[in-house]
N, C-alpha and C positions, 0 to 999 in steps of 0.2 A: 583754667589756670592750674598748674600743677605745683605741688611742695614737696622738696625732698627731706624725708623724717629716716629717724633710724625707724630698725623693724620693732622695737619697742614701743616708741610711741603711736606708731601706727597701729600694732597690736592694739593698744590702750584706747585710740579712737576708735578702732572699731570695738573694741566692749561697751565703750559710753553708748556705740548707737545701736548694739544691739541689746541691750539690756532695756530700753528705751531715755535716757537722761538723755539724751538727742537725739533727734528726728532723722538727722543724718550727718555725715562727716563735716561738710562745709556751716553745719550750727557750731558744730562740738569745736570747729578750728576758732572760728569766730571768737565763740568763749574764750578761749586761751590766749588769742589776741589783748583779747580783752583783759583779761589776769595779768598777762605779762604789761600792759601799759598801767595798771592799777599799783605792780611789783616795783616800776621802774618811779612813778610820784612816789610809792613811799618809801623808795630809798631817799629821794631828793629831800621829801619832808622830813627823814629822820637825818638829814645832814644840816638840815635848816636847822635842826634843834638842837645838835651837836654843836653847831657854830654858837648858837646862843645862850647855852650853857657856859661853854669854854670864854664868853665876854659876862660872866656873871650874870645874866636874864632869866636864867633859871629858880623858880620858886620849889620850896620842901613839897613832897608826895604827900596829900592825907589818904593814907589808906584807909581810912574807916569810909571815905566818901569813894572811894573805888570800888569796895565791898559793897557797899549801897547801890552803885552802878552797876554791877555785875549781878546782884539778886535781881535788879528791878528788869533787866533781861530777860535774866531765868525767866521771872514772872511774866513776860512780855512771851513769852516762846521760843527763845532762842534754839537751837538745833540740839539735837540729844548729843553729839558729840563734842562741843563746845562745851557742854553741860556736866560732861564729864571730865573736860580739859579743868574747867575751875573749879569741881569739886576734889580735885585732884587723884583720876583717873588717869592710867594711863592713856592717850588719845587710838584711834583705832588707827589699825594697819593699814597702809595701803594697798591695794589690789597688785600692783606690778610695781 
């Protein structure tokens, strides 16, 4: 099966697979398959909640219990780049 990509993204596949983060081109599509249908729920989930707001269903944010969530992460191993997002680092650049 063939897919037509611009030469960017194709560039960008093959650095995923030769850097090793994929095995080969058809993992590395896979994954993005896979991101892009992960993109597409959470748009829908964030429209779910947009409708339920807009009918009153929405309850106040406790931020102290979100901070609690986000250290018990950390504490859990979350990714160093995450880690930086909510320590409030700027997030790292992307490659292309």
């Amino acid at each position: 099966m063939s897919s037509d990509m611009s030469p960017q993204s194709e560039q960008f596949i093959q650095h995923v697979v030769s850097v090793g983060t994929y095995d080969n081109r058809g993992e590395a599509l896979d994954k993005a398959v896979e991101l892009l249908k992960r993109r597409e729920q959470l748009i829908i989930d964030v429209n779910v909640g947009i409708e339920q707001l807009e009918r009153g269903e929405g309850k106040p944010l406790d931020i102290d219990a979100v901070k609690a969530k986000v250290a018990a992460r950390i504490a859990q191993g979350m990714p160093a780049d995450l880690v930086r997002m909510v320590d409030g680092h700027k997030p790292i650049e992307p490659l292309f």
